[in-house]
C-alpha positions as CSV (number, residue, x, y, z in Angstrom):
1,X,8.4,-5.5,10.0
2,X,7.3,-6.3,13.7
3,X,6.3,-3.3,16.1
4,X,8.5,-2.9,19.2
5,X,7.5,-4.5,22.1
6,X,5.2,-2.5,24.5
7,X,5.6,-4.0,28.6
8,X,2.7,-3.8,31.0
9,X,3.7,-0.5,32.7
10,X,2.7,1.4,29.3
11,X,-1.0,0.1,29.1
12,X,-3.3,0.8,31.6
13,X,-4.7,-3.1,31.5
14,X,-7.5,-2.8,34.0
15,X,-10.4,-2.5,31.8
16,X,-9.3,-5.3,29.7
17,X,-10.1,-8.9,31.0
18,X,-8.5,-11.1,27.8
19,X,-9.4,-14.7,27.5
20,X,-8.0,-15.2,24.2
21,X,-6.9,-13.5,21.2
22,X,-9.6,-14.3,19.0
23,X,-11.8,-11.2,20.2
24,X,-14.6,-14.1,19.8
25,X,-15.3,-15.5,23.3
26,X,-17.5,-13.8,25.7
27,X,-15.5,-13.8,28.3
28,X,-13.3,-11.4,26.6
29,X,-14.1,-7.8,28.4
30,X,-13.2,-4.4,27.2
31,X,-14.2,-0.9,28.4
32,X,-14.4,2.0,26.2
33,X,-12.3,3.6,28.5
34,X,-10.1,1.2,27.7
35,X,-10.1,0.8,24.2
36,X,-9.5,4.8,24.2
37,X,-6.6,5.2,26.1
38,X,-5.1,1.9,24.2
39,X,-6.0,3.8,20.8
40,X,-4.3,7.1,22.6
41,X,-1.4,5.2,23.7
42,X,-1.0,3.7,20.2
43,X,-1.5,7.5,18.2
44,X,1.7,8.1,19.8
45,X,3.6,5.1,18.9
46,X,5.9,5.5,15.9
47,X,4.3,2.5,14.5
48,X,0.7,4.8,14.5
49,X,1.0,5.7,10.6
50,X,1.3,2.2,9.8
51,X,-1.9,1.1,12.1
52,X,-3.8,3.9,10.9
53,X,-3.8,3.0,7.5
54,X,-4.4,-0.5,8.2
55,X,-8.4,0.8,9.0
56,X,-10.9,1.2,6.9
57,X,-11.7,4.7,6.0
58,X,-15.9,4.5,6.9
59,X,-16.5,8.1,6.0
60,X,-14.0,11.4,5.4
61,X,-12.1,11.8,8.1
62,X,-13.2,9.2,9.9
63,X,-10.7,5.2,10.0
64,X,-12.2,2.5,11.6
65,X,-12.8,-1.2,12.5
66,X,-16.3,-2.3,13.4
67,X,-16.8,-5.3,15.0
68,X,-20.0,-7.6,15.9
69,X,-21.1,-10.6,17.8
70,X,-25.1,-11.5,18.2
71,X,-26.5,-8.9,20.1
72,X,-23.2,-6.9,20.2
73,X,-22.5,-3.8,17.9
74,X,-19.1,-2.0,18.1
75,X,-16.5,0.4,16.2
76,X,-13.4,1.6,17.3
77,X,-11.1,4.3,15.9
78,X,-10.2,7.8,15.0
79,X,-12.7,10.8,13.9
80,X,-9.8,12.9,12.6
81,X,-7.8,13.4,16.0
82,X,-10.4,12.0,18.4
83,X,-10.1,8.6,19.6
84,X,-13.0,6.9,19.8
85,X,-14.8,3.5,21.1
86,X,-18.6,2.4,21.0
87,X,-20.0,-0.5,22.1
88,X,-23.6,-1.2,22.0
89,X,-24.5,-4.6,23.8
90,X,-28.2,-6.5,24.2
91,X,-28.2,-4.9,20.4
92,X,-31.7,-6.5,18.7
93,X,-31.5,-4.1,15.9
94,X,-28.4,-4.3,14.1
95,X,-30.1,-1.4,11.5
96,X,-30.3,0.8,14.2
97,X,-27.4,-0.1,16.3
98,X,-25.6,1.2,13.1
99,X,-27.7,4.1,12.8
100,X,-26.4,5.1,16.7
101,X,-23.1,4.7,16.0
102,X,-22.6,6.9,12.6
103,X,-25.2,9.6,14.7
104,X,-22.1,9.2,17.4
105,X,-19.3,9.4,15.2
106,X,-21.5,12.8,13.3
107,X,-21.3,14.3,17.1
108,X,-17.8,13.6,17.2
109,X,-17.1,15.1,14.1
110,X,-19.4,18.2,14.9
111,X,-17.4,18.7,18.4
112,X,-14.2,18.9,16.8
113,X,-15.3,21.4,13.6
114,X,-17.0,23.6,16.8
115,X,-13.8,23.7,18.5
């Protein structure tokens, strides 16, 4: 089943800058900003139930897609009801680039059990 249509006016599109749909070229530009209030935007779609099982579950709690490129490290998801978006660019480490990115999602997770 296709999703609805979403116009222009709903998405906040200026910290995206898409060249093509691939996600592969370098041109391609993304803020976390960005990502988050798209991944926002989408939690209240009615097709959110759909997307969200459509990631992978990386830990309990915790659905996401991770993405990488050489010298680019990234995930993007949901830590329970927390958006979130990491990107870590000029990345020579890939080991600890995902090191960073689990501590970050653990702080995310901590926040919310705090709160």
């Amino acid at each position: 089943e296709r999703p609805p249509e979403t116009s222009k006016k709903d998405i906040d599109t200026r910290g995206f800058h898409l060249v093509d749909g691939s996600g592969l070229s370098r041109k391609n530009i993304i803020t976390t900003k960005g990502m988050v209030d798209l991944l926002v935007k989408l939690k209240k779609s009615e097709v959110f139930p759909q997307y969200l099982r459509s990631l992978e579950e990386v830990k309990e709690g915790v659905r996401a897609k991770s993405g990488s490129m050489s010298l680019i490290r990234g995930m993007v998801g949901y830590a329970k009801d927390t958006a979130f978006a990491i990107f870590i660019n000029q990345c020579q480490d890939p080991k600890l680039a995902k090191n960073k990115i689990n501590e970050f999602i653990d702080f995310v997770l901590e926040k919310q059990n705090i709160q």
